[in-house]
C-alpha positions, 0 to 999 in steps of 0.5 A, spaced: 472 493 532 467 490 527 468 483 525 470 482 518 464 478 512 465 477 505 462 484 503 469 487 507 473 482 504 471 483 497 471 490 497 479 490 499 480 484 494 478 490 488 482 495 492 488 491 491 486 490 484 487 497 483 493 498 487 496 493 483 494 496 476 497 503 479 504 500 479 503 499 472 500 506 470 506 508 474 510 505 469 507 506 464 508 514 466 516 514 467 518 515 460 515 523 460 514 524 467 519 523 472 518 519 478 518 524 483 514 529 479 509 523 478 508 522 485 508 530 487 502 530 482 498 524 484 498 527 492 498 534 491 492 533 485 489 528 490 489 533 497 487 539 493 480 534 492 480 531 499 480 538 502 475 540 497 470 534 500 473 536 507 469 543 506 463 540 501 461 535 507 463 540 513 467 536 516 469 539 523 478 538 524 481 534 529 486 538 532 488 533 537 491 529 533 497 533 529 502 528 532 499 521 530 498 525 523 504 528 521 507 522 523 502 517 519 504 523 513 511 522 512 511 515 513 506 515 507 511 520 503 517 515 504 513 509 503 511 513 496 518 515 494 521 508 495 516 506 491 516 510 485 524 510 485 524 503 486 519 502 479 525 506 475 530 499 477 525 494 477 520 490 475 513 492 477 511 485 478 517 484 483 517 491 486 509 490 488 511 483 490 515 486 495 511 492 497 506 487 499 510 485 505 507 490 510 501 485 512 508 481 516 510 488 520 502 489 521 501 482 524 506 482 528 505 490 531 498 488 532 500 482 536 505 485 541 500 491 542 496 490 549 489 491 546 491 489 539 489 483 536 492 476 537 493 472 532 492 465 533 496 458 531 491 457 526 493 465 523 500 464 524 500 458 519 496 463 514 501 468 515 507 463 514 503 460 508 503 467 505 510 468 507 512 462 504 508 463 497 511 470 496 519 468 498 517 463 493 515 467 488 522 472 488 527 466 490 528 462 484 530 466 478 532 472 482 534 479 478 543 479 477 543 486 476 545 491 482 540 496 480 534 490 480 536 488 487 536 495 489 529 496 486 527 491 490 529 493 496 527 500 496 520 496 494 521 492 501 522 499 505 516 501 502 512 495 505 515 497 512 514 503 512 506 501 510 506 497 515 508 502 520 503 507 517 497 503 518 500 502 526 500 508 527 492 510 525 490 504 529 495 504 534 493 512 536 486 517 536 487 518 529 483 511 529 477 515 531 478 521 526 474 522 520 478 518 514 478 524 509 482 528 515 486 521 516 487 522 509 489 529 507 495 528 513 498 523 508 497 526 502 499 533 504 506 531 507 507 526 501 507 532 496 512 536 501 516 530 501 515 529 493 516 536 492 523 534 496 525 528 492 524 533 486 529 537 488 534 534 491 535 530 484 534 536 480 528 532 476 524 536 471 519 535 466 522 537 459 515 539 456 508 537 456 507 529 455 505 528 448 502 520 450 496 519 452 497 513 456 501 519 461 495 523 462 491 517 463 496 515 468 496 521 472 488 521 472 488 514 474 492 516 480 490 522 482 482 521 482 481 514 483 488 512 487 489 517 491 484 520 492 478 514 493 481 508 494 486 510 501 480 514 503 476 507 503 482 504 506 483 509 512 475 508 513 476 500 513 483 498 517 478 504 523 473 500 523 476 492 522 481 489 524 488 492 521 491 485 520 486 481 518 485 486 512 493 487 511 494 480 509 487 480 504 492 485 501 497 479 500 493 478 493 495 484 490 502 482 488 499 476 485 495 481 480 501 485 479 505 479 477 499 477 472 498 485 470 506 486 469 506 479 464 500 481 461 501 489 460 509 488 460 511 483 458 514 480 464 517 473 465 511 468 467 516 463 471 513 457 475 514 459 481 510 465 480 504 459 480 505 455 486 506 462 490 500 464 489 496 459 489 500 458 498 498 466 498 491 465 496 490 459 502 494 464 507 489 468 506 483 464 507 486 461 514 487 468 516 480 470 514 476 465 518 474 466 524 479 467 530 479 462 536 474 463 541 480 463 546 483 469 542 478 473 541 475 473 549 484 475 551 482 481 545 475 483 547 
């Protein structure tokens, strides 16, 4: 396992830049396109270009590793389809919010396995800081309404269904499969598991779109989301510590709520600042370096 630098952590600030502004483009697609048809186009768009990379680079397929795969790829596909329904009952800013709550399953899954990495006190205050900045952050002024509350739980699900997609890659030989192959797993048993949502809600689309904020939306998460960005990622958490690079993604909430008050006029509350500011200081606790007694228990 590679030790993390500025470089590494900076790249996976960008990435929850993006991440983030995804749940916005989501969003701002839902009037023409419908959730499940959102999400069976961005990943069944996004496979079809990961193969055609897969061919391009003359990668060889693990065939070894269909198990951890299929598995790491309906978790993905869950993970999905609780986020797009949830963006049709809540905020984007509190759905991001709670989806970014996977650091926590990955933290403490990477804590219990043998040879995973063990957190020490100094990351555990780090952890419990973000923790705290992010409850914070959805306490005060929480959403009355049945369907926001569901939203968010749906949202919540997801970000535990996140952190046990990125045990599973870690946690198995898929750890050591090329990550475009890592990433077509997850794309294509997503788009089996849209293709299912689409039916079961009996979704349609009623035309073509007419606004081009819907076709930059699809461009956005097809290409750049789906198709580049998880493909950095799976590349990163096989090389890096998963759990350190989980919690770095605790920033990204904290985009959405500034992307979802300056793009959706979402409420800016007080709570919203002092979180983040608790996130940010849990984020650099946890990326400095761990105690020299808990890396010799790891290594």
């Amino acid at each position: 396992m590679r030790p993390t630098n500025v470089g590494v952590i900076g790249l996976v600030m960008f990435l929850c830049f993006t991440w983030a502004y995804q749940q916005i483009v989501i969003k701002l697609a839902l009037p023409e396109v419908g959730p499940m048809t959102q999400g069976a186009i961005r990943n069944g768009g996004a496979c079809l270009l990961a193969v055609g990379f897969l061919f391009f680079r003359r990668i060889v397929w693990r065939h070894d590793v269909n198990g951890p795969g299929l598995l790491a790829g309906f978790l993905f596909g869950v993970e999905f389809v609780l986020i797009y329904y949830a963006l049709t009952l809540t905020d984007a800013s509190r759905a991001t919010l709670m989806i970014y709550t996977s650091p926590f399953v990955v933290a403490i899954g990477e804590h219990l396995r043998a040879d995973g990495h063990k957190l020490d006190t100094k990351s555990w205050i780090g952890i419990s800081v973000a923790f705290l900045g992010v409850a914070l952050t959805l306490g005060p002024g929480a959403p009355e309404s049945r369907l926001a509350l569901l939203g968010d739980a749906l949202a919540l699900c997801s970000g535990i269904a996140w952190g046990a997609t990125t045990l599973v890659i870690k946690g198995s030989r898929l750890r050591d499969t090329p990550a475009t192959q890592v990433l077509i797993y997850q794309l294509a048993i997503a788009t089996v598991v849209f293709g299912i949502g689409i039916w079961i809600s009996t979704e349609s689309l009623s035309g073509f779109p007419t606004q081009p904020v819907t076709y930059w939306s699809l461009g956005f998460q097809v290409f750049w989301v789906a198709s580049l960005s998880y493909g950095i990622w799976f590349a990163l958490i096989q090389r890096y510590s998963a759990t350190t690079l989980s919690v770095v993604t605790f920033i990204t909430p904290l985009f959405g709520v500034g992307l979802g008050i300056g793009l959706l006029g979402e409420t800016l509350r007080v709570p919203h600042i002092i979180g983040t500011g608790l996130v940010a200081f849990g984020i650099v606790l946890v990326s400095l370096p761990r105690s020299r007694s808990v890396s010799a228990n790891v290594e």
